[in-house]
C-alpha positions in Angstrom: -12.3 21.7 -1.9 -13.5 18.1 -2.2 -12.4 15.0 -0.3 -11.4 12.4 -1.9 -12.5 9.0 -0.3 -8.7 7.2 -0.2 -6.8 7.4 2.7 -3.3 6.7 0.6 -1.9 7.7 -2.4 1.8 6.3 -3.4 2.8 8.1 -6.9 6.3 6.5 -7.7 7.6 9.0 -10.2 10.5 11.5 -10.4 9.3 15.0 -9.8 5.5 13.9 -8.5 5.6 16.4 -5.9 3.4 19.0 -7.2 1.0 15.9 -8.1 1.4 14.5 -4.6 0.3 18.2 -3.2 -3.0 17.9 -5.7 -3.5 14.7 -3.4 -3.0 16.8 -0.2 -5.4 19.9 -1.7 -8.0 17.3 -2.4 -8.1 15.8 1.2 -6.0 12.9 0.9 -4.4 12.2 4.3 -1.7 10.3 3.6 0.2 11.5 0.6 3.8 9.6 -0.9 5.2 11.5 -3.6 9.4 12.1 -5.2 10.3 15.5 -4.4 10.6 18.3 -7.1 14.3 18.2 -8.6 15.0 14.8 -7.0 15.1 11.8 -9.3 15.1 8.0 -8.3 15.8 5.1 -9.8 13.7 2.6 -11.5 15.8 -0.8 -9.3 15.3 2.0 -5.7 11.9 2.9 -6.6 10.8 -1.1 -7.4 12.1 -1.7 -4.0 10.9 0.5 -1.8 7.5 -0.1 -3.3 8.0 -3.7 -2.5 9.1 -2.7 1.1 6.6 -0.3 1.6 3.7 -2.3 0.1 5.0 -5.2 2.1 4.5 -3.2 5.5 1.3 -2.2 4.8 0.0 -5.4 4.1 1.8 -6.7 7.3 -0.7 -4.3 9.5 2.7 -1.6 9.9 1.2 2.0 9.9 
C-alpha cells in the first residue's frame, strides 16, 4: 500500500464510493465521496461544494 501525499479528496459524483474507498486504500485521510445507489443532484452537489469549499477556506475543520 502506498500513501498518497493529500490529505483531502472531494469526488462530487453519483455512485463514487467505491472510488472514494481507492482514496481510503491508498492512505488518504480524509475521504468525501456519493454513496453506492445514491444519486445527487447537479443544483445540491454545486452547493454543497460551495459550502464545503467555503468552510475550508474559512480555517473550519
Amino acid at each position: 500500500q502506498r500513501s498518497l501525499p493529500a490529505q483531502l479528496v472531494f469526488v462530487s459524483a453519483c455512485h463514487s464510493a467505491a472510488l472514494g474507498s481507492a482514496f481510503v486504500e491508498a492512505g488518504v485521510p480524509h475521504v468525501v465521496a456519493v454513496r453506492s445507489g445514491e444519486q445527487i443532484s447537479d443544483e445540491v452537489a454545486r452547493v454543497f461544494s460551495g459550502f464545503f469549499y467555503g468552510a475550508l477556506l474559512a480555517g473550519q475543520t
